[in-house]
C-alpha positions in Angstrom: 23.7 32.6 -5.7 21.3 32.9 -8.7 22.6 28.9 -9.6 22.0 28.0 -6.3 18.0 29.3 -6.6 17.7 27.8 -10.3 19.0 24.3 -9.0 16.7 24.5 -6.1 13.7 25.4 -8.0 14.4 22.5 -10.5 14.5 20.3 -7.6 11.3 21.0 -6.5 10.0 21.1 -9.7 11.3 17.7 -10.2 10.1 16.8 -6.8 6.4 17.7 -7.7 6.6 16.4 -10.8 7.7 12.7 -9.5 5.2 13.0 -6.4 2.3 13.5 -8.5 3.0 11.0 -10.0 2.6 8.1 -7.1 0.5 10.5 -5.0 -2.4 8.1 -4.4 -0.7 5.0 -4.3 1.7 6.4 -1.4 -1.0 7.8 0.8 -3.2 4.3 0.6 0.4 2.6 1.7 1.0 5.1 4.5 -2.8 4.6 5.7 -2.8 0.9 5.2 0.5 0.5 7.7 -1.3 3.3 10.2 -5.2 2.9 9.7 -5.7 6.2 10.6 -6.5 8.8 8.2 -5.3 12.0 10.0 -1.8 9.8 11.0 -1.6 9.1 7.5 -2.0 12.7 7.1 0.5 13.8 9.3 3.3 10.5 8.2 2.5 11.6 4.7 3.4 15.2 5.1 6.4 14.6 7.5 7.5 11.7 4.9 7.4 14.5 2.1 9.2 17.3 4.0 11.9 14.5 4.7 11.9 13.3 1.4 12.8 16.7 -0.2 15.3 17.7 2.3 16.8 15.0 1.2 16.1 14.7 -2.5 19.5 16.0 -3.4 20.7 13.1 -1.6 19.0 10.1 -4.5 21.2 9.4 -7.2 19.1 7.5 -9.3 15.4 9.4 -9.6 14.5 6.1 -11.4 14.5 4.6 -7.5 12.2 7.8 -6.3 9.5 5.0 -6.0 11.1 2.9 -3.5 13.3 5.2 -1.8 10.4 7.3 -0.7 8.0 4.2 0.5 11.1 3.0 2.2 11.3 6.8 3.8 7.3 6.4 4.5 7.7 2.8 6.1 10.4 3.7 9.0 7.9 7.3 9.3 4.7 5.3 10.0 6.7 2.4 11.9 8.6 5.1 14.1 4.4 6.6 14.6 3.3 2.7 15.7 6.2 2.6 17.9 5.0 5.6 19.7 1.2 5.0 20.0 -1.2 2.7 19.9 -2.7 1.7 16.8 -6.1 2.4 15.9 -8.7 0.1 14.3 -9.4 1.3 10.7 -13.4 2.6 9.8 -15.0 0.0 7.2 -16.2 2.6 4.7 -12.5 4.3 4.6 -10.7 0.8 3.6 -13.9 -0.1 1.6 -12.5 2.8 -0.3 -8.8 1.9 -1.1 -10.4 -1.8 -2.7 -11.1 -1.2 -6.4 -12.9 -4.1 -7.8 -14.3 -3.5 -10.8 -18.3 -3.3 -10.7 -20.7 -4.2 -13.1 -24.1 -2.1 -14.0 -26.1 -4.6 -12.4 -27.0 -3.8 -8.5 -27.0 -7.5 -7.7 -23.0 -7.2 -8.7 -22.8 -4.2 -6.7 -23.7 -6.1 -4.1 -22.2 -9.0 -4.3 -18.9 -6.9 -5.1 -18.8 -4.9 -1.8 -19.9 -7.9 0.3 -16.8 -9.7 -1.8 -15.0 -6.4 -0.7 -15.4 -6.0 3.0 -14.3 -9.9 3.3 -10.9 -9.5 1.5 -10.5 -6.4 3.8 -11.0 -8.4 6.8 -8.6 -11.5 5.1 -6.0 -9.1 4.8 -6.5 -7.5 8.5 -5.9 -11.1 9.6 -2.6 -11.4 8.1 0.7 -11.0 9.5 2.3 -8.0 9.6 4.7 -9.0 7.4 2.6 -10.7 4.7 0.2 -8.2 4.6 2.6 -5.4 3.8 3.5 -7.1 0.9 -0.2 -7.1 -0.1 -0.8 -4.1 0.2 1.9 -2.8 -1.8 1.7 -5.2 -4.5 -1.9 -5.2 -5.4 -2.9 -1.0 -3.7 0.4 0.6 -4.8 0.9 -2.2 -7.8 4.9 -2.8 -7.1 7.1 -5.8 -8.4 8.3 -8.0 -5.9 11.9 -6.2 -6.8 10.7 -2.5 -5.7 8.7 -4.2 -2.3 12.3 -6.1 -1.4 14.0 -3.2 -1.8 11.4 -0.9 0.3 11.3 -3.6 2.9 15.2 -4.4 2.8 13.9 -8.4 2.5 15.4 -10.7 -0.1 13.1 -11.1 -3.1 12.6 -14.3 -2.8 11.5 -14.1 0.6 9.1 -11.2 -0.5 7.7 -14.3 -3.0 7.4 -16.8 -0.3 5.3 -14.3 2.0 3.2 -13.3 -1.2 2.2 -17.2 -1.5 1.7 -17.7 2.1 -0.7 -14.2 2.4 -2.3 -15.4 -0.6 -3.1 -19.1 1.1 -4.1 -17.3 3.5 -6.7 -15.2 2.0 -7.8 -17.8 0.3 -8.5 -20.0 3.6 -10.3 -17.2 5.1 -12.7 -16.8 2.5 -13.1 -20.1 2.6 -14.0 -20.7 6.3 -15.8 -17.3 6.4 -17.3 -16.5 2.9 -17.9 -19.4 0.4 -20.3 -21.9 0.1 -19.4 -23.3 -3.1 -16.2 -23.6 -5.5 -17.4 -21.2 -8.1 -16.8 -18.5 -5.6 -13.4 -20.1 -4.8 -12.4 -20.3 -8.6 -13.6 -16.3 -8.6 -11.2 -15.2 -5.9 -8.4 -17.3 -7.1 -8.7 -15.3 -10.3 -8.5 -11.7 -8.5 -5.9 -12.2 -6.0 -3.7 -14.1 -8.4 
């Protein structure tokens, strides 16, 4: 009996310890899929209460990554299925876009006006292709650990990266630049 309570506080010791871990990158993927930040509230606690009833289950905790995004993805899918999604407030995604800003205001600017038009370039995308975005550039996965979360081949996961990239890119095009410096600029952030 006293084993049993050892191994089960080591667990979820373990558990902490590896949650803390991706924390912040597995709530912005939760919210990204939901836009909604009490869903992603309530996908993200659910997720993590599935997660450890089934922590005993992972045999590799070098996988914890991907087996608990792939645990968050049918959550939030299974949410979608039963309601209607909601359309995500600008300041709240504004906030899950770090671009790096520079001291002068006139970059501030220009960087959160950059901002909000990538955010609507990636709303545009496909479902599919924007997934992958999302959790290569917010949650900063190899295309390995987002084939394996979305049970896709990995070279399919490249194919949709270079197609949601194109598509970025054309976006901006049509609804942001005026001239190729600007072009050559996001070409070097999403890339």
């Amino acid at each position: 009996m006293i084993n049993f309570k050892r191994k089960k506080q080591d667990n979820m010791k373990h558990f902490k310890e590896l949650i803390s871990l991706i924390y912040t990158d597995f709530y912005k993927f939760i919210f990204c899929i939901v836009r909604n930040q009490i869903s992603a509230e309530d996908i993200l606690q659910d997720t993590l209460m599935l997660a450890y009833e089934n922590f005993d289950s992972l045999r590799e905790h070098s996988k914890f990554k991907a087996w608990i995004f792939t645990i968050a993805k049918r959550e939030a899918v299974t949410f979608i299925k039963k309601s209607k999604r909601e359309i995500p407030n600008e300041d709240t995604i504004l906030d899950l876009i770090h671009i790096k800003e520079e001291c002068l205001p006139e970059s501030i600017i220009i960087n959160r006006e950059l901002s909000k038009h990538v955010t609507m370039a990636i709303n545009q995308l496909k479902p599919q292709y924007r997934e992958i975005i999302i959790l290569k550039y917010y949650s900063e996965l190899s295309f390995v650990k987002i084939a394996q979360i979305l049970n896709i081949n990995v070279n399919t996961v490249r194919v949709h990266h270079m197609r949601a990239k194109k598509d970025i890119l054309k976006y901006m095009q049509q609804n942001y630049f005026q001239n190729e410096d600007y072009v050559d600029t996001l070409e070097r952030m999403i890339k």
